[in-house]
N, CA, C and O atoms as CSV, one atom per row, in Angstrom:
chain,resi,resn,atom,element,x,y,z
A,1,UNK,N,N,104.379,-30.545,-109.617
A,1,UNK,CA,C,105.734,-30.394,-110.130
A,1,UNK,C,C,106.578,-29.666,-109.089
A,1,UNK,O,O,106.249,-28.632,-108.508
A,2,UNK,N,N,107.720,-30.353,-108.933
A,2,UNK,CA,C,108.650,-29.555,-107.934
A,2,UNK,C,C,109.933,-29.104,-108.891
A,2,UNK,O,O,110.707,-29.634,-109.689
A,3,UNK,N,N,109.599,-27.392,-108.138
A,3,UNK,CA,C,110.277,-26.187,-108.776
A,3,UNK,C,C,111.934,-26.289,-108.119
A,3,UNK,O,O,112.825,-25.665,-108.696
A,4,UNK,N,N,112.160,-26.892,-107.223
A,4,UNK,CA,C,113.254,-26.642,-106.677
A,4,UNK,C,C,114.593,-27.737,-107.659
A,4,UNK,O,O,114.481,-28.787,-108.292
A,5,UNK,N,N,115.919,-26.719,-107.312
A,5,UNK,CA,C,116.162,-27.077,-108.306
A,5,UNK,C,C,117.577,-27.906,-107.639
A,5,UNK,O,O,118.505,-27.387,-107.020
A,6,UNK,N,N,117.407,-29.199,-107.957
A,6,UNK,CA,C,118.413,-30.117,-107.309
A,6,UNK,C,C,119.699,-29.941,-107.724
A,6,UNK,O,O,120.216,-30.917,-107.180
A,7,UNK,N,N,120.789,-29.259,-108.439
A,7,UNK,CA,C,122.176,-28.957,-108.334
A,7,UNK,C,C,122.311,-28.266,-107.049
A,7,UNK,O,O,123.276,-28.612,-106.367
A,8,UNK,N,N,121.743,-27.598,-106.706
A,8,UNK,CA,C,122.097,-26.568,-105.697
A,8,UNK,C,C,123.225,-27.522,-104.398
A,8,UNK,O,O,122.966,-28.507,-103.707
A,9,UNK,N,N,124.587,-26.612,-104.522
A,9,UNK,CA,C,125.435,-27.599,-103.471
A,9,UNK,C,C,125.527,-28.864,-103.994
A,9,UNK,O,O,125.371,-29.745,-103.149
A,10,UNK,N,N,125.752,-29.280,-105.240
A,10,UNK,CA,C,126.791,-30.229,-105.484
A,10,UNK,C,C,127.270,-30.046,-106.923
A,10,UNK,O,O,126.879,-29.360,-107.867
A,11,UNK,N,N,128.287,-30.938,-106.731
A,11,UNK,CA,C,128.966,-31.234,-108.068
A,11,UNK,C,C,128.631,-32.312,-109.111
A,11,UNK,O,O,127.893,-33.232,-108.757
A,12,UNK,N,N,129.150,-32.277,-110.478
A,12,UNK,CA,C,128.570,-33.104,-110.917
A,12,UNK,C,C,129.937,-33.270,-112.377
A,12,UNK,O,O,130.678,-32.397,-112.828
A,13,UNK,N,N,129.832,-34.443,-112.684
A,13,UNK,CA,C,131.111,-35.423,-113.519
A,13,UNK,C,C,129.943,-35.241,-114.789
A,13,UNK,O,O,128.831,-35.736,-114.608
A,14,UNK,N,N,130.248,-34.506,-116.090
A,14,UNK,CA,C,129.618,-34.192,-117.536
A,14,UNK,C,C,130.440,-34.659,-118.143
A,14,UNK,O,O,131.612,-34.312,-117.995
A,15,UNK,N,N,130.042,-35.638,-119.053
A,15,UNK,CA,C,130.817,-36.337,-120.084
A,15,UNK,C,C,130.344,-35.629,-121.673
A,15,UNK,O,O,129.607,-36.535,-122.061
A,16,UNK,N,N,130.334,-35.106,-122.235
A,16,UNK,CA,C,129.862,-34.868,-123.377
A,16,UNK,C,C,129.882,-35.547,-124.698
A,16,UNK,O,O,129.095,-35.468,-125.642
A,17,UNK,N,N,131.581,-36.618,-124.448
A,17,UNK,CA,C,132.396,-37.752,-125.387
A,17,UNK,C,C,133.388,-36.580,-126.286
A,17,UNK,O,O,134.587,-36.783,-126.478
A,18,UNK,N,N,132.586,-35.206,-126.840
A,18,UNK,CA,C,134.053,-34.323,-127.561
A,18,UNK,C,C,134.440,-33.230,-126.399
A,18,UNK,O,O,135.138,-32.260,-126.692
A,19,UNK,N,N,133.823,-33.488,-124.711
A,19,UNK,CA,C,134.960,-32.747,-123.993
A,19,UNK,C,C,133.897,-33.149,-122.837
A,19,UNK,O,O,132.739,-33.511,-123.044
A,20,UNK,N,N,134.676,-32.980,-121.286
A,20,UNK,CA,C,134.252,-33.508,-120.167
A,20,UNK,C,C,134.414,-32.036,-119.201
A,20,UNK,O,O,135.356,-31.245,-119.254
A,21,UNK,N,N,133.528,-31.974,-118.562
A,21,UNK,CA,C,133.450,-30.738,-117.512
A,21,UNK,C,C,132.855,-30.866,-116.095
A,21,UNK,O,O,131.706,-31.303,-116.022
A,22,UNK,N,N,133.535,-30.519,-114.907
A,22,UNK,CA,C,132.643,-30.544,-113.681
A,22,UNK,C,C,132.018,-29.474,-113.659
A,22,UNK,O,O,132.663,-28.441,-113.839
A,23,UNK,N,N,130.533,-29.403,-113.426
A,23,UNK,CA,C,130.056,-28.133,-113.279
A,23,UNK,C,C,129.752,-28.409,-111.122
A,23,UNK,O,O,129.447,-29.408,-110.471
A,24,UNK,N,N,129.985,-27.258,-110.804
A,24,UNK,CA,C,130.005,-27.172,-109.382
A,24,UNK,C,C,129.072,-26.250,-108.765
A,24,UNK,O,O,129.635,-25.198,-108.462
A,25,UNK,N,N,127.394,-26.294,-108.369
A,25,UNK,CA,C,126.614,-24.896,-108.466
A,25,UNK,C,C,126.460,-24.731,-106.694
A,25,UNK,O,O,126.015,-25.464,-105.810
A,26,UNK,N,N,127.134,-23.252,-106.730
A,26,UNK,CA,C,126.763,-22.870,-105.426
A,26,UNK,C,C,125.582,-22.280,-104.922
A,26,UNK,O,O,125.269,-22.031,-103.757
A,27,UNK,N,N,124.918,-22.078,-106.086
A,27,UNK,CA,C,123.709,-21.795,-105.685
A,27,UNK,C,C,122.779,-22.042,-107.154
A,27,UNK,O,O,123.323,-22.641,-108.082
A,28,UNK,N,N,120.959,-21.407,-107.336
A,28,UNK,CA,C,120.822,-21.195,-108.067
A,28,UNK,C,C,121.439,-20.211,-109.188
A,28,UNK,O,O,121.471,-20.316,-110.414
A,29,UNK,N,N,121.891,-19.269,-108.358
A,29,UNK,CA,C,122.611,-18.253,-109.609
A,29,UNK,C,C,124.314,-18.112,-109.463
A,29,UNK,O,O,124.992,-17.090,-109.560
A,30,UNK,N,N,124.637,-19.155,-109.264
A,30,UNK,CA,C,126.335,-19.428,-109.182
A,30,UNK,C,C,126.771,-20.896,-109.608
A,30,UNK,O,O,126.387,-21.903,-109.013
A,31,UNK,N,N,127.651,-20.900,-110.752
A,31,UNK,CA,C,127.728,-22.106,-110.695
A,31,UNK,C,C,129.884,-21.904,-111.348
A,31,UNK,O,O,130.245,-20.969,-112.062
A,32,UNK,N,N,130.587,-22.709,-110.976
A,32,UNK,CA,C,131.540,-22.617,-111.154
A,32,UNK,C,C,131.938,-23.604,-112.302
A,32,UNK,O,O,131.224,-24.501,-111.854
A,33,UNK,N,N,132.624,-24.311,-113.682
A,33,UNK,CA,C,132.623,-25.187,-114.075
A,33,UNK,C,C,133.959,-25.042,-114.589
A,33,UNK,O,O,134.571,-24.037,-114.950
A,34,UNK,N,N,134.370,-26.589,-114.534
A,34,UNK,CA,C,135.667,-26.653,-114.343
A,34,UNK,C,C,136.368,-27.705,-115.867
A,34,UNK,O,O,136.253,-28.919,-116.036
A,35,UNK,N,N,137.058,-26.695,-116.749
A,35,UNK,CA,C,137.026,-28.087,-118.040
A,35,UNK,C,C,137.962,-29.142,-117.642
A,35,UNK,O,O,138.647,-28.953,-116.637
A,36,UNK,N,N,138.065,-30.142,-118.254
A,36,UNK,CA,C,138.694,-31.732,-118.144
A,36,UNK,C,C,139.807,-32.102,-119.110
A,36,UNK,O,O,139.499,-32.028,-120.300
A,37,UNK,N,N,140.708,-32.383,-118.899
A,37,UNK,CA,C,141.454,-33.169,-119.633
A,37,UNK,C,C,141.416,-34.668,-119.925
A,37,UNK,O,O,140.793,-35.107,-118.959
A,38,UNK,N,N,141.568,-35.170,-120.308
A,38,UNK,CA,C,141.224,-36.754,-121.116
A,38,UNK,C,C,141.792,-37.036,-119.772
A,38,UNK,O,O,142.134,-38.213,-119.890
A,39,UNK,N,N,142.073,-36.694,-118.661
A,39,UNK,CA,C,142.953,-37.970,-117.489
A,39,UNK,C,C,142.136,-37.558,-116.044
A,39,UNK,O,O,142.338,-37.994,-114.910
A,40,UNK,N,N,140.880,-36.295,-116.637
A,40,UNK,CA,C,139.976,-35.968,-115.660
A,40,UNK,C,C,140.715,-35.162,-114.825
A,40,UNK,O,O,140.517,-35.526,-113.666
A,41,UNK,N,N,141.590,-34.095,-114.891
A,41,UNK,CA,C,142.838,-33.093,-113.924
A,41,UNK,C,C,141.997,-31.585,-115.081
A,41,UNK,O,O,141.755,-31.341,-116.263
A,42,UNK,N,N,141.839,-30.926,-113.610
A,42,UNK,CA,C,141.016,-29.385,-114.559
A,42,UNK,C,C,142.046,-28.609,-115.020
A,42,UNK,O,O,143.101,-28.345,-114.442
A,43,UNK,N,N,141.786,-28.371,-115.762
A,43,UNK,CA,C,142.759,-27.466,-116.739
A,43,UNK,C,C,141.975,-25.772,-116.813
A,43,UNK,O,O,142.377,-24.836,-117.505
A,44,UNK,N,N,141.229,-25.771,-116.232
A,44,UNK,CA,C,140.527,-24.331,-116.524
A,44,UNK,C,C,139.275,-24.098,-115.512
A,44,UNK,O,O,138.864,-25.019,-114.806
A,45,UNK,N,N,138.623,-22.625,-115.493
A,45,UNK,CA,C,137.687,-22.626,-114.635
A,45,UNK,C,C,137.182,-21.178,-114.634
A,45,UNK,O,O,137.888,-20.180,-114.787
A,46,UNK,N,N,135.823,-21.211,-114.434
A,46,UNK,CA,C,135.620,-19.939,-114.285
A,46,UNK,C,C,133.963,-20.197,-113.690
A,46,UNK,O,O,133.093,-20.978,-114.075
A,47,UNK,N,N,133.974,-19.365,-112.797
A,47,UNK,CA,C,133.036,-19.018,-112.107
A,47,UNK,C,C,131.408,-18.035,-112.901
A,47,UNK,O,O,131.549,-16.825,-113.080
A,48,UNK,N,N,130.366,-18.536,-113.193
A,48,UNK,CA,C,129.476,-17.832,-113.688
A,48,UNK,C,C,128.052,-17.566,-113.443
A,48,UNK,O,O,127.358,-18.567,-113.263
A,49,UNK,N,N,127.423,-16.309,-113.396
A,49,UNK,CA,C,125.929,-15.921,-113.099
A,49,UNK,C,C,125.152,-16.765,-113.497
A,49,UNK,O,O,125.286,-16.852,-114.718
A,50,UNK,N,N,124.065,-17.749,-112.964
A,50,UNK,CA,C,123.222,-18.675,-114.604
A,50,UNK,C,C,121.612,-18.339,-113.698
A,50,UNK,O,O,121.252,-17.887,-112.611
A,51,UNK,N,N,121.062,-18.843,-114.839
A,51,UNK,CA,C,119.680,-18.567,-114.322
A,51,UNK,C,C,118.860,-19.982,-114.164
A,51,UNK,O,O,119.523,-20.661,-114.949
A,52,UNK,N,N,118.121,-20.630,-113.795
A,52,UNK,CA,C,117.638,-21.806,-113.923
A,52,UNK,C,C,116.127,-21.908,-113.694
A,52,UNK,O,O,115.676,-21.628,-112.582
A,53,UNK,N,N,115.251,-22.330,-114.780
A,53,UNK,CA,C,113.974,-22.103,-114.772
A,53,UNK,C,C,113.511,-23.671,-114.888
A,53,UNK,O,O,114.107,-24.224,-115.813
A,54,UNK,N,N,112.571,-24.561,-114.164
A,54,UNK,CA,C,112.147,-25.566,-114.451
A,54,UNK,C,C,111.439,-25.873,-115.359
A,54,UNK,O,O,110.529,-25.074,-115.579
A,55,UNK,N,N,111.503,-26.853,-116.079
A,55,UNK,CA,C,110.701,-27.093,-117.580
A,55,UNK,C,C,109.520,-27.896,-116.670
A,55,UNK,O,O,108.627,-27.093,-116.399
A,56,UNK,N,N,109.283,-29.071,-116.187
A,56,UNK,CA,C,109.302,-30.041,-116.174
A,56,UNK,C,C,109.352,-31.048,-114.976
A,56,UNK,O,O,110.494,-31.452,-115.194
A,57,UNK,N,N,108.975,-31.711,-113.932
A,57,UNK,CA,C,109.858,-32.459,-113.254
A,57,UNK,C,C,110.932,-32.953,-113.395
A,57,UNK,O,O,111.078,-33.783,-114.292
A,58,UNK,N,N,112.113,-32.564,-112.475
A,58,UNK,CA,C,113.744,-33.074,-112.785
A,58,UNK,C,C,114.141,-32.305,-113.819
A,58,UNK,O,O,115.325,-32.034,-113.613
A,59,UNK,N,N,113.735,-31.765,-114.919
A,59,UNK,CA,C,113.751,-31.286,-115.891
A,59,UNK,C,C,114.049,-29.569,-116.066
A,59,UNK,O,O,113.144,-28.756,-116.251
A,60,UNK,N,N,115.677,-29.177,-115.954
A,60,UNK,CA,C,115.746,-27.671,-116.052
A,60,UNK,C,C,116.523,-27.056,-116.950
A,60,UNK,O,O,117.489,-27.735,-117.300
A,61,UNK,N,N,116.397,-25.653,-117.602
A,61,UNK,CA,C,116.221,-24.799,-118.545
A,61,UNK,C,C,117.657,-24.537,-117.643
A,61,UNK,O,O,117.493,-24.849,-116.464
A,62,UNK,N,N,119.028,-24.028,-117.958
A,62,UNK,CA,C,120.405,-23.361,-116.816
A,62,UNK,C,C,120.867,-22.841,-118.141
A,62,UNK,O,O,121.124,-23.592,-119.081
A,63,UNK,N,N,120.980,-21.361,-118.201
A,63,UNK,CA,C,121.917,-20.263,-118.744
A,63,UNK,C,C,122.742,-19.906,-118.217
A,63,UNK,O,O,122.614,-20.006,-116.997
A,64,UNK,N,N,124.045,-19.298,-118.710
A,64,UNK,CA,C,124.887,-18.638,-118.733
A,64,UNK,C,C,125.307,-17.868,-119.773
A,64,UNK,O,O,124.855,-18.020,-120.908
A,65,UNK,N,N,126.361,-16.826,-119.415
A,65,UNK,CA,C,127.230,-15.938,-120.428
A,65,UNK,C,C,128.833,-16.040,-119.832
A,65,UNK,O,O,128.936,-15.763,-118.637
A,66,UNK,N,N,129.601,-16.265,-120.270
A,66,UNK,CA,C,131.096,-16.367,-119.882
A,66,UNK,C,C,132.097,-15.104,-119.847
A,66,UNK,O,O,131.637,-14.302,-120.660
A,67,UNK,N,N,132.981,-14.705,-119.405
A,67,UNK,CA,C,133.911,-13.964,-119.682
A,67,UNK,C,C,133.944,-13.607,-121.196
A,67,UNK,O,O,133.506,-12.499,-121.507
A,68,UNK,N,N,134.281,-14.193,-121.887
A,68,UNK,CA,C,134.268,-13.899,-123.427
A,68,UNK,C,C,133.335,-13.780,-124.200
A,68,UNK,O,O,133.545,-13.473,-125.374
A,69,UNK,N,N,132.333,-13.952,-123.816
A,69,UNK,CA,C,130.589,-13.565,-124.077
A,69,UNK,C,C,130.035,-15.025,-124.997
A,69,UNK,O,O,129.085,-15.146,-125.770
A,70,UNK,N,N,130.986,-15.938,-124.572
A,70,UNK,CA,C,130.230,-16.954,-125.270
A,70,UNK,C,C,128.743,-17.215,-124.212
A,70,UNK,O,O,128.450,-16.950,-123.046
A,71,UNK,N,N,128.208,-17.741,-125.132
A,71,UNK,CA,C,126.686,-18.010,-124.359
A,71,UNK,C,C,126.159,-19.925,-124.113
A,71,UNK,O,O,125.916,-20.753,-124.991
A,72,UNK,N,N,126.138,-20.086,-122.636
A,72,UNK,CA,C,125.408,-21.311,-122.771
A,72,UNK,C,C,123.559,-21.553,-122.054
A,72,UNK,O,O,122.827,-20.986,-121.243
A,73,UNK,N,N,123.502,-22.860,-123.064
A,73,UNK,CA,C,122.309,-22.825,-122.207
A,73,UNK,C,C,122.201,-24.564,-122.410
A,73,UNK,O,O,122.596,-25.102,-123.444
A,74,UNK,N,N,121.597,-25.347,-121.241
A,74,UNK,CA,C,121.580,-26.352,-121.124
A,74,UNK,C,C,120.360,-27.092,-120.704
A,74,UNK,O,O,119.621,-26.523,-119.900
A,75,UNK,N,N,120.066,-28.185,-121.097
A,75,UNK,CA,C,118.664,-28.552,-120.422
A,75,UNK,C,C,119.290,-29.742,-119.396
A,75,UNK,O,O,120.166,-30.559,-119.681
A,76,UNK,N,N,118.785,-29.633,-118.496
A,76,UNK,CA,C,119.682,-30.611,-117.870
A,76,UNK,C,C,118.651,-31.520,-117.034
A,76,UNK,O,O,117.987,-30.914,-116.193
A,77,UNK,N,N,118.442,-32.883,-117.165
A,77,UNK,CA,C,117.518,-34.338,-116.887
A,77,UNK,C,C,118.283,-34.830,-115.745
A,77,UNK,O,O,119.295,-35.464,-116.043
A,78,UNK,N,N,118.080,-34.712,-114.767
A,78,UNK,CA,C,118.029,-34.750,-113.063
A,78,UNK,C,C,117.409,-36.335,-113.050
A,78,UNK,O,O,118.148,-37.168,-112.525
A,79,UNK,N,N,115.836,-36.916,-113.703
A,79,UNK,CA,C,115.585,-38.222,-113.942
A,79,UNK,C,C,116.466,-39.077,-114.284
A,79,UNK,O,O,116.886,-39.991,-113.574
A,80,UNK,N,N,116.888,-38.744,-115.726
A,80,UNK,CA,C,118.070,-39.332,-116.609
A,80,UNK,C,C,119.168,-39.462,-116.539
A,80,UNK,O,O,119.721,-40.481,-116.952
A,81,UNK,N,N,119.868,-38.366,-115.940
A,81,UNK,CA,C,121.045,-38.138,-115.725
A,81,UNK,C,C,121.804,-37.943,-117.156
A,81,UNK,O,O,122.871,-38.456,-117.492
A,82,UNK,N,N,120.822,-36.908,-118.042
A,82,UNK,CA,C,121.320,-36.642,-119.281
A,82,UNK,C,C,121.510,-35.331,-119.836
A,82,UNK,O,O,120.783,-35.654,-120.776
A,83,UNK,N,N,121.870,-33.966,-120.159
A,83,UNK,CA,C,122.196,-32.857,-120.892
A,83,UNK,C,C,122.407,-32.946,-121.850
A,83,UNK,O,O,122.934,-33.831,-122.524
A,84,UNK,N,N,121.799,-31.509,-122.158
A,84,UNK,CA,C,122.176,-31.327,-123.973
A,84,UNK,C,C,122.572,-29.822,-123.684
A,84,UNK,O,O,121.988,-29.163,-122.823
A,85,UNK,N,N,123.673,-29.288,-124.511
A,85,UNK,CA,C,124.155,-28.111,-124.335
A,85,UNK,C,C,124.215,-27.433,-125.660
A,85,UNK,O,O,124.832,-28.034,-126.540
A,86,UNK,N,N,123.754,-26.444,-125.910
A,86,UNK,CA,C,124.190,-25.404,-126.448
A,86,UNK,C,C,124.670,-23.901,-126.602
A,86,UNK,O,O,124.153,-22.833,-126.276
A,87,UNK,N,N,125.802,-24.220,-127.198
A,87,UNK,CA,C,127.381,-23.339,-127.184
A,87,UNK,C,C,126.953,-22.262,-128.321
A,87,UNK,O,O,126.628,-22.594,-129.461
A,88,UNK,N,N,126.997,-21.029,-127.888
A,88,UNK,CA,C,127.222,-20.101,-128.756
A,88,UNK,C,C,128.424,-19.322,-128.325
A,88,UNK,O,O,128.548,-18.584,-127.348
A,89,UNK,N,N,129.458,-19.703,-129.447
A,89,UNK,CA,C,130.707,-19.144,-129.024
A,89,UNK,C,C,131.035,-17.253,-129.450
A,89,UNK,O,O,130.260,-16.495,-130.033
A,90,UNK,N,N,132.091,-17.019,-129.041
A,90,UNK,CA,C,131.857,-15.333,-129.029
A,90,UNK,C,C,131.791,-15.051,-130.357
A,90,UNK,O,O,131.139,-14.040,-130.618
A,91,UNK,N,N,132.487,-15.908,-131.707
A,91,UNK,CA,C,132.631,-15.538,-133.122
A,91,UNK,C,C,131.341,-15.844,-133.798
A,91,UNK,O,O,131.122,-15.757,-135.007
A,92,UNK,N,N,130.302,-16.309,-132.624
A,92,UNK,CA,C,129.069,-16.615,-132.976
A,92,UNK,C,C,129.190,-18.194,-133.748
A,92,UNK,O,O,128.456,-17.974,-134.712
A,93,UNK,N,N,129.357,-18.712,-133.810
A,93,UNK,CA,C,129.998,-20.052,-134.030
A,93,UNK,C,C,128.846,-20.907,-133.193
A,93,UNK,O,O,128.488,-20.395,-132.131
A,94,UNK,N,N,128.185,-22.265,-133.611
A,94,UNK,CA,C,127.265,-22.389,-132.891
A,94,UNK,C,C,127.291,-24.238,-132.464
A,94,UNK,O,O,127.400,-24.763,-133.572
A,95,UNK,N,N,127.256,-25.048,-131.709
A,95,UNK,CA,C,127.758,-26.369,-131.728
A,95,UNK,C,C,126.214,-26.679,-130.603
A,95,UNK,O,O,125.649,-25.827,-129.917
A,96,UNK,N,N,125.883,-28.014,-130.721
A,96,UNK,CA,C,125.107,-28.867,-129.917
A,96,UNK,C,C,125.521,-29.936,-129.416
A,96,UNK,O,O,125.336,-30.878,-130.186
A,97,UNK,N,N,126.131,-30.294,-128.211
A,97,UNK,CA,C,126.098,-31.825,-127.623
A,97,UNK,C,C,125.639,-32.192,-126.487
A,97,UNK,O,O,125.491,-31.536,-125.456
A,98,UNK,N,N,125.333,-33.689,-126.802
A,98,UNK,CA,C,124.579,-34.154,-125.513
A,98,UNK,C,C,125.356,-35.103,-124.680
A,98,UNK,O,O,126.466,-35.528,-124.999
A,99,UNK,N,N,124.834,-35.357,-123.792
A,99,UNK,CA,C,125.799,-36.031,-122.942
A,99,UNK,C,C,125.205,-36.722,-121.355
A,99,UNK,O,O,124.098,-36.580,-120.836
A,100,UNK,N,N,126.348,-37.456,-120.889
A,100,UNK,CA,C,125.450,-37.685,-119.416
A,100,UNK,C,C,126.271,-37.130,-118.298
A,100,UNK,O,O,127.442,-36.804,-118.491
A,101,UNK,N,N,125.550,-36.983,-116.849
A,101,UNK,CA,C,126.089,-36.716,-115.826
A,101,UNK,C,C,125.917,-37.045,-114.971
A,101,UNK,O,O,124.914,-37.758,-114.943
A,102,UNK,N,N,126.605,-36.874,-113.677
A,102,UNK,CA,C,126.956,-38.194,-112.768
A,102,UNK,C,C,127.183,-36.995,-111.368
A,102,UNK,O,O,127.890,-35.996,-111.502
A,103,UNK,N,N,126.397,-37.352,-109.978
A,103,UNK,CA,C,126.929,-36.510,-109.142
A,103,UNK,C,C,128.068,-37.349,-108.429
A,103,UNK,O,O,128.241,-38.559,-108.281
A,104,UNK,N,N,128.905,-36.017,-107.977
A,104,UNK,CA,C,130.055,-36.472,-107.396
A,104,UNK,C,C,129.789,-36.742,-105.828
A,104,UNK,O,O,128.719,-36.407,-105.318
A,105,UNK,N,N,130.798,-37.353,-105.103
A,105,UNK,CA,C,130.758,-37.171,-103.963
A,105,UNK,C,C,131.246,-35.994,-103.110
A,105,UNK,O,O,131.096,-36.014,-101.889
């Protein structure tokens, strides 16, 4: 199984279908993500600490905590080109979606 974890230095086009996001990772523990408007123009952004542990081949575990202490954590299929995210928002409020992703150029 290879531990290394392929976002590192690039970007990537997340469709979720109830909202679209570039996530951009500068490293393992930096990743910047940028939200979408329906015409694909970022409307927002914020830069965040994440941690990334391999499940799996292709297959990785990526946390974060945001400015507002919402909490994410994502499994993200590098094979598939598929994510599933879950949002724990700061009112504790709790949502699941999945989705696909696409690297950019």
């Amino acid at each position: 199984m290879s531990n290394a974890f392929p976002g590192v230095g690039h970007r990537y086009f997340v469709d979720f279908q109830a909202f679209r996001v570039e996530l951009d990772f500068a490293s393992e523990t930096s990743l910047t993500y940028y939200n979408l408007d329906q015409s694909g123009n970022k409307v927002g952004s914020e830069t965040v600490t994440i941690k990334v542990e391999a499940i799996t081949d292709g297959i990785f575990l990526v946390t974060w905590q945001e400015s507002d202490k919402t909490t994410v954590v994502h499994i993200e299929d590098y094979v598939r080109n598929t994510i599933v995210t879950n949002i724990t928002a700061s009112d504790l409020t709790f949502d699941q979606f999945h989705g696909t992703f696409r690297q950019l150029p």
